[in-house]
N, C-alpha and C positions, 0 to 999 in steps of 0.2 A: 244193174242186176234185174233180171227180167221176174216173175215171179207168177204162174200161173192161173193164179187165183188172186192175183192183184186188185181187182175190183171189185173182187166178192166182200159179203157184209153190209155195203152204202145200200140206203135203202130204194135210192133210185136206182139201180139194177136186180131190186128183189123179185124181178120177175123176168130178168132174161135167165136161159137155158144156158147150162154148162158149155154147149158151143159157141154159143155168143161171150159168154163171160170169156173162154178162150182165146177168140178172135179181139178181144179188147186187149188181152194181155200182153198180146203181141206186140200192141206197140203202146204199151206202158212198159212202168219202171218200178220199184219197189226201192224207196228211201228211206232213211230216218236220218235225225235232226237232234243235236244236244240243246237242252236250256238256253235262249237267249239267241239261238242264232237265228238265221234269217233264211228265208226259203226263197222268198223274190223281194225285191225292193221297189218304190213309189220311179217310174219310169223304164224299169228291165221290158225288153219284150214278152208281150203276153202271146203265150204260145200253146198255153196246156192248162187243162182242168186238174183239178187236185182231188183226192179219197183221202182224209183221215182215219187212219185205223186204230191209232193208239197217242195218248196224249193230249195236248189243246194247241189249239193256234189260233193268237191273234192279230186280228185283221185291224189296220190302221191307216191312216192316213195324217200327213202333215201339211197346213195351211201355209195360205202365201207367207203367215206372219212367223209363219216356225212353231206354232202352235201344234201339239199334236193328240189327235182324234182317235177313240177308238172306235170303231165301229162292230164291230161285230166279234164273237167267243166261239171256235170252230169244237164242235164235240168230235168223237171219234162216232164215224157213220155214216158222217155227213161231207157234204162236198165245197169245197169253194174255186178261186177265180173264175167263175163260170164267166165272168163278164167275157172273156177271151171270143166267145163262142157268140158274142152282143153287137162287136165290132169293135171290142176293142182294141188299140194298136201295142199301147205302152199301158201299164198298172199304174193306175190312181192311187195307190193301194201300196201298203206292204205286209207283208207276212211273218210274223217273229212266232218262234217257240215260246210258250209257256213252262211246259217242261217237257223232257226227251220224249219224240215223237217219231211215229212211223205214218209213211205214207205213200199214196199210189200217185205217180205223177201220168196222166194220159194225154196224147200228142190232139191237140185239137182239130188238125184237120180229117185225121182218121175216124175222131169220134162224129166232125158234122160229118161223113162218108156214110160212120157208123148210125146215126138217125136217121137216115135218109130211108133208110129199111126199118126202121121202128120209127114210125111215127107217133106215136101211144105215147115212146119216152122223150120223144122232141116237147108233146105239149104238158109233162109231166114237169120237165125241165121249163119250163119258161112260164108256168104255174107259180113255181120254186122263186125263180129269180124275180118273178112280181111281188111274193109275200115280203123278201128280202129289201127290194124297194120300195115299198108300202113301212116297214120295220126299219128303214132308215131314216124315211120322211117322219117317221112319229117320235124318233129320235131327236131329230132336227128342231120339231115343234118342241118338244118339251125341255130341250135346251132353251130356246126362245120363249116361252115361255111359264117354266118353272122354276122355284129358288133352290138352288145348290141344295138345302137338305131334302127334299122332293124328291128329285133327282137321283139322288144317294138310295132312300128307302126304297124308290122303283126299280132299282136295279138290282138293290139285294134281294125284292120281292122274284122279280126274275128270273130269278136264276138262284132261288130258293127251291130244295126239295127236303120233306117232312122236315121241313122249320129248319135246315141249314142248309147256308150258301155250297153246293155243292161243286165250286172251282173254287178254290183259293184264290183272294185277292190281295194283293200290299194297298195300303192308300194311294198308293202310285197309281196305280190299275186301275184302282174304284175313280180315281181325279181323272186320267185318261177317258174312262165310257162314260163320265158324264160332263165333261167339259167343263169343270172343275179345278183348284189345286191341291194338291196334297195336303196344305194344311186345314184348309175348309172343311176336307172330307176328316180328317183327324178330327176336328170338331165335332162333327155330327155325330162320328159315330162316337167319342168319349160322350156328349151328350144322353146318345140312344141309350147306351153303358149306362149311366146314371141313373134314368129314368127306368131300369129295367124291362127294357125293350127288346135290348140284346144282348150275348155274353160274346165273348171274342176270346181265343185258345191260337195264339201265334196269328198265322191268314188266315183260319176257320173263323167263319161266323155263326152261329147261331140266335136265328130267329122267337123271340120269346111267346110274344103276343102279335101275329101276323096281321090280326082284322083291326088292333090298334093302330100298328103303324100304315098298313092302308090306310085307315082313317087320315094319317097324321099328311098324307101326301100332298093336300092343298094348304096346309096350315105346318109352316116350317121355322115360326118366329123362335127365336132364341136358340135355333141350332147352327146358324150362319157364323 
């Protein structure tokens, strides 16, 4: 389904012209996605950049050991497999719905065509995808070296707005982006609960005392 205005919204096209947004449309697609399914999977051909418009997507990866990683929480605005456009051949990567989503899929080789005449959004774009790999290396470190309830508190701080977790998480989810298990994180956060740190309403979290539990990020004895 083609859709005209397919790539309007992302804020890296907030400054192409209605003509250009057009010529992009062309050779995009306008999708959506139910809960839990998959959009690409860890080896599919990387062929196309992606626009969320509506919903979340998470970006994942699984280790040699069957471990699996999450790496990154797509908002609606924002873009992902950019890696496509990197060199790369197959996704590292896979794609799953959080909940029912809509999206723009764009043919990669039309959009490097399409850079080729904007160069402004070629180095906007690969700005982008530095901060992204800078935010997965700091990821990586603080797996290595911080304790599971550390771990836990920075990621609800993260992805904290005015004192609540503004993506619903399961313990599943919160054990997945910090390389964690489910029941660990279930600890911390009945912990956190206890101590009056945080209240919990189903996946909603909210945040009690934010500048405490910063504090609490190198010091995580007794919530492991």
């Amino acid at each position: 389904m083609i859709n005209n205005q397919c790539p309007h919204g992302a804020a890296l096209f907030s400054d192409l012209s209605s003509q250009e947004i057009e010529s992009l449309s062309k050779y995009s697609r306008f999708l959506t996605i139910a809960r839990g399914e998959s959009l690409f999977m860890q080896g599919d051909p990387s062929k196309a950049l992606y626009v969320l418009h509506k919903g979340i997507i998470k970006i994942s990866r699984v280790n040699t050991d069957g471990r699996k990683l999450t790496i990154d929480l797509i908002e609606p605005g924002q873009f992902f497999g950019e890696l496509c456009l990197a060199g790369e051949k197959e996704r590292r990567s896979f794609a799953e719905a959080m909940t029912d989503a809509a999206y723009c899929e764009i043919d990669k080789d039309h959009f490097e065509r399409f850079m080729q005449k904007r160069p402004d959004l070629a180095l906007t774009l690969i700005k982008i995808i530095g901060d992204r790999r800078l935010a997965m290396e700091n990821l990586l470190e603080d797996m290595a070296f911080m304790e599971i309830p550390a771990r836990v508190i920075a990621l609800l701080l993260k992805y904290a707005d005015k004192n609540i977790v503004k993506i619903p998480l399961t313990h599943q989810e919160i054990a997945d982006l910090t390389g964690s298990t489910r029941v660990s994180v279930s600890r911390c956060i009945a912990k956190l609960r206890k101590d009056g740190l945080v209240e919990t309403t189903g996946e909603r979290i909210k945040l009690i005392h934010e500048q405490t539990l910063a504090g609490q990020i190198k010091c995580s004895a007794g919530c492991a």
